[in-house]
Structures are given as structure tokens and as C-alpha cells.
C-alpha positions as CSV (number, residue, x, y, z in Angstrom):
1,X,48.5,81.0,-3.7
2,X,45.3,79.1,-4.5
3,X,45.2,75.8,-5.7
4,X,43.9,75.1,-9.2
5,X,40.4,73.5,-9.1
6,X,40.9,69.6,-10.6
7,X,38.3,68.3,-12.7
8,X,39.3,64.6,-12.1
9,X,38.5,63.7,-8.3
10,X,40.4,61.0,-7.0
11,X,37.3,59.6,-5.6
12,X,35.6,56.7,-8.2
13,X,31.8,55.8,-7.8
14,X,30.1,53.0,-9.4
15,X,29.2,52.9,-12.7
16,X,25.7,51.9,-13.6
17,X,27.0,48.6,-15.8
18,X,28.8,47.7,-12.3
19,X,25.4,48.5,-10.3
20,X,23.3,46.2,-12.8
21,X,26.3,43.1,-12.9
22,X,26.4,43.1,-8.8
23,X,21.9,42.6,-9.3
24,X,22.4,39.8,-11.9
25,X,24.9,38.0,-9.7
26,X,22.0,38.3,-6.5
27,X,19.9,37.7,-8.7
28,X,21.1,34.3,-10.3
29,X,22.0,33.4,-6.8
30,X,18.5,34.0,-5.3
31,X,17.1,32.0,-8.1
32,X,19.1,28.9,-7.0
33,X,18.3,29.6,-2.7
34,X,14.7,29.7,-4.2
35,X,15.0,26.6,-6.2
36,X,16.4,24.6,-2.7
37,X,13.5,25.9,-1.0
38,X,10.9,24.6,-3.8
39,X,12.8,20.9,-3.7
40,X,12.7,21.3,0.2
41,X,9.1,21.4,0.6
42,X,8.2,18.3,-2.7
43,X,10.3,16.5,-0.2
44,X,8.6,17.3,2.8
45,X,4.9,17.3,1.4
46,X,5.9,13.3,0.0
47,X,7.5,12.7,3.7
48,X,4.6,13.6,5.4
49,X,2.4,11.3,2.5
50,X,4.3,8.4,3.8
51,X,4.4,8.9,7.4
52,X,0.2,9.2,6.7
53,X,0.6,6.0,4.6
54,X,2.5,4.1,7.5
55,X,0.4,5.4,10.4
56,X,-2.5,3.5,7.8
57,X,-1.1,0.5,7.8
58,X,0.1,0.2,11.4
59,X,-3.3,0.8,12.7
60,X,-5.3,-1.9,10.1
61,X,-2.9,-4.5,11.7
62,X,-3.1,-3.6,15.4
63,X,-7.2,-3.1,14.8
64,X,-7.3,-6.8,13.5
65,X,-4.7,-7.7,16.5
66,X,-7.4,-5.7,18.9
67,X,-10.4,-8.0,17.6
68,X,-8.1,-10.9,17.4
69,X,-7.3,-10.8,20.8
70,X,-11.0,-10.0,21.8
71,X,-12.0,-13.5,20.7
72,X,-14.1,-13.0,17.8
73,X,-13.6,-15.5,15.3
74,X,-12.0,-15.7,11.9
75,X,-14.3,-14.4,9.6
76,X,-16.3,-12.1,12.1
77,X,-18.0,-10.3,8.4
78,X,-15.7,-6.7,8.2
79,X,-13.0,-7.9,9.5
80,X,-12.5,-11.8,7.9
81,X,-9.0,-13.2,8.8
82,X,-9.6,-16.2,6.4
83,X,-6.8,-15.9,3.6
84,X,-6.8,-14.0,0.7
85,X,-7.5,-10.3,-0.3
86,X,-9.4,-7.3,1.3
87,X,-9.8,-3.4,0.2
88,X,-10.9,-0.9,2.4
89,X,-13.8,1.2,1.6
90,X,-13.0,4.6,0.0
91,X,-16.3,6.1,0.2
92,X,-18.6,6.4,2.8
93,X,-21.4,4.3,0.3
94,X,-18.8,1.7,0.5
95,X,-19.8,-1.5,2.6
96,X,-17.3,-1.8,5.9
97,X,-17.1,1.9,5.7
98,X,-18.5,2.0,9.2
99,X,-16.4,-0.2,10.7
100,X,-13.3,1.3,9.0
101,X,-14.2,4.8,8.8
102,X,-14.5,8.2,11.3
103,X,-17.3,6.6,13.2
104,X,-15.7,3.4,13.8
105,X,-12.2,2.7,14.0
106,X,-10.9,6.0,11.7
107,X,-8.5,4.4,9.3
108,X,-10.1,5.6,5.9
109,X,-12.1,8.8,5.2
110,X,-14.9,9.8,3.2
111,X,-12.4,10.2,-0.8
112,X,-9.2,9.4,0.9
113,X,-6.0,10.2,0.1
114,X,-5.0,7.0,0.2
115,X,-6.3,3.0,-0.8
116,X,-5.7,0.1,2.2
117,X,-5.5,-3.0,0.8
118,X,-4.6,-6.3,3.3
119,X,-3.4,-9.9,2.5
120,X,-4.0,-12.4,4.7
121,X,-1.7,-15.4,4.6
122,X,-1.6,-18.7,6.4
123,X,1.5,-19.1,8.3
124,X,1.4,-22.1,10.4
125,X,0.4,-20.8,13.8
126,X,-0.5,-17.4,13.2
127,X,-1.5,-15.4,10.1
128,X,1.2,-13.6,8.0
129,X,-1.0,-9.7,7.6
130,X,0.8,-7.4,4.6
131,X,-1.2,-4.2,4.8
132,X,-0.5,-2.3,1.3
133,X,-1.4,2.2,1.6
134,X,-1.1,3.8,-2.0
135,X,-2.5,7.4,-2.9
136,X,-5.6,7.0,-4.3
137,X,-5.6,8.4,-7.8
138,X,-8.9,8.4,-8.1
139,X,-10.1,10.3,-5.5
140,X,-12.4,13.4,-5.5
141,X,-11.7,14.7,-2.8
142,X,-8.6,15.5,-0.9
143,X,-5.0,14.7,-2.7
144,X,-1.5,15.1,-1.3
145,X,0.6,17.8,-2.7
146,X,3.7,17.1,-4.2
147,X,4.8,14.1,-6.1
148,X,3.3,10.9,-4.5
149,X,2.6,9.5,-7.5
150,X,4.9,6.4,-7.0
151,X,5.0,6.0,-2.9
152,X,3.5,3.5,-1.9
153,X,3.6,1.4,1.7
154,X,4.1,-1.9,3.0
155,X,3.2,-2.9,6.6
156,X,3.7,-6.8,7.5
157,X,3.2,-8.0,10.8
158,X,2.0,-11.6,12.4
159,X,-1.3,-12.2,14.1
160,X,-1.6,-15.0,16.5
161,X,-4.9,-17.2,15.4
């Protein structure tokens, strides 16, 4: 005896409205893994910004603790350690720019990223040096990616007189 032929097979497949739910559930999901990724690297670009800004500030100080210690006196013209208020040059036009730039000690570049402002201050027996590295809004050329916008860096050391 033959079987009858069935027309209902046990088997179930997937239906297309099961096929399309299963993408919008990878899909929403990707979307959010992406959205990590994209907060991942704001955080890394400003990271990096501020390990720039320190490595600025901690090389002004131990350049005025090099000619310090090399006995020039306190206002040797570039480099015055009288007190008050000095800003880097920016721009290679700027005055001090060989002294602080690629050809002499390599703190700032031609449109930095960045502005190096020092503050002397008189503390007794040795000078209180705050070294302040912001981004430089105003620069033409390079700028750091991401959202620097309100980093900023504060280096303070003493310097023997």
C-alpha cells in the first residue's frame, strides 16, 4: 500500500518577516558597536592632544632649567626669568621662534597645534615656573582631531635662581 502524498511537511522554514526582524535586531546592534567605536577614538584623538600638550610644557621648564643651570643670567633676551608673562611664538615670523622652534630647541612649530604660555613667579629662593599648553584656535595650519576645544595644560615646576 502506498502512502498518501501530504501536502503539509512537518519541516517549517523561515518566513521572510522572520528573515527581515533577525537584520533589524543586527542591525540596531551594529549601530550601537559602531557608536562605541566612534566615542573610542574622540577619546583617544583628545588623549593623545594632551599627552602633546604635557610633553610642551615639560620641555619649556626643563629647557629654562638646562640654561639655568648653564649660568646664563636672568634675563638672557628669549629666555628672561625675570617675573611676569611670556608667550611662545606661533609662527616662524614670530621673534624667539628660533630659539623655540625646530631649529633650536623644538617646542613650537611653524601654526601649531597648540599656544605655550609661561609665568614666572618669585618664590624666595628659586622661581615658581607654570607653563600653560592650550590648542591654538587660531591656527592655519595643523589642528587636532576630535574635541579639544576645552583641554588645556598646566605644568608647574621650581627653578633654582
Amino acid at each position: 500500500m502506498k502512502r498518501p502524498i501530504s501536502r503539509h511537511s512537518k519541516e517549517k522554514g523561515e518566513s521572510l518577516v522572520e528573515v527581515l526582524a533577525a537584520l533589524a535586531i543586527l542591525l540596531f546592534i551594529l549601530v550601537g558597536v559602531l557608536q562605541l567605536f566612534t566615542m573610542a577614538l574622540l577619546s583617544f584623538h583628545g588623549t593623545s592632544a594632551h599627552t602633546e600638550m604635557v610633553q610642551r610644557g615639560e620641555a619649556v621648564v626643563e629647557i629654562i632649567r638646562m640654561v639655568r643651570s648653564s649660568g646664563v643670567s636672568g634675563n638672557s633676551g628669549i629666555l628672561p626669568l625675570a617675573v611676569g608673562n611670556r608667550q611662545l611664538p606661533v609662527a616662524s615670523t614670530d621673534t624667539g621662534f628660533d630659539f623655540w622652534g625646530p631649529a633650536g630647541f623644538g617646542v613650537v612649530e611653524d601654526q601649531s597645534r597648540y599656544r605655550v604660555t609661561y609665568v614666572v613667579a618669585d618664590g624666595g629662593t628659586q622661581w615658581v615656573v607654570s607653563v600653560f599648553v592650550e590648542p591654538n584656535t587660531g591656527s592655519t595650519g595643523n589642528k587636532y582631531l576630535g574635541s579639544v576645544g576645552g583641554k588645556a595644560v598646566r605644568y608647574a615646576a621650581r627653578v633654582r635662581k
